[in-house]
N, C-alpha and C positions, 0 to 999 in steps of 0.2 A: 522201758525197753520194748514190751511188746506193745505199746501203741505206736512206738517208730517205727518198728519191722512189720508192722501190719499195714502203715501208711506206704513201706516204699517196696512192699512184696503181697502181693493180693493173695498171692498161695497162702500165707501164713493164716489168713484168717478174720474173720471179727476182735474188736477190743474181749478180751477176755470181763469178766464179772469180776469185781470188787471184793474185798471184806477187808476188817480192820481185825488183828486182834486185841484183845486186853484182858487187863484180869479177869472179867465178867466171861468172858469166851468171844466166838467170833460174830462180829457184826455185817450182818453183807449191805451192801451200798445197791441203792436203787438204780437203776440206769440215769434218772436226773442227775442226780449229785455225782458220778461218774463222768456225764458228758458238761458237770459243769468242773470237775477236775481238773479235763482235757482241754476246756477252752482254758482254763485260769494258765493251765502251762505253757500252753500254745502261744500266748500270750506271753507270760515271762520270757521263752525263748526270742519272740520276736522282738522287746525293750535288749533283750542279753545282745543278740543280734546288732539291731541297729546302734548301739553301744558302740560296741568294735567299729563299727563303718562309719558313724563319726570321727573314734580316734584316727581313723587313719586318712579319713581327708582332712583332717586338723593338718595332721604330719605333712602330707605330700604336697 
């Protein structure tokens, strides 16, 4: 959620900083492993995306 509203409102800011928690306590996330994250999602959204826009020139 805030790396969307960061991507389409500049006010909002920078990607916030990472951590995981777990039993152990909290782990914070390097900014690598973060903007590799970003891309992995960015990515799924874009196969999620083109998905649908296949289905529907299948259809039409």
């Amino acid at each position: 959620m805030i790396t969307e509203t960061s991507k389409l409102d500049p006010k909002v800011g920078p990607i916030a900083d990472l951590m995981v928690l777990g039993a152990n306590g909290a782990d914070q996330l390097d900014r690598t492993r973060i903007d590799e994250i970003v891309k992995g999602n960015d990515q799924r959204i874009a196969r999620f995306a083109s998905s649908f826009q296949e289905q529907t020139n299948a259809i039409a």
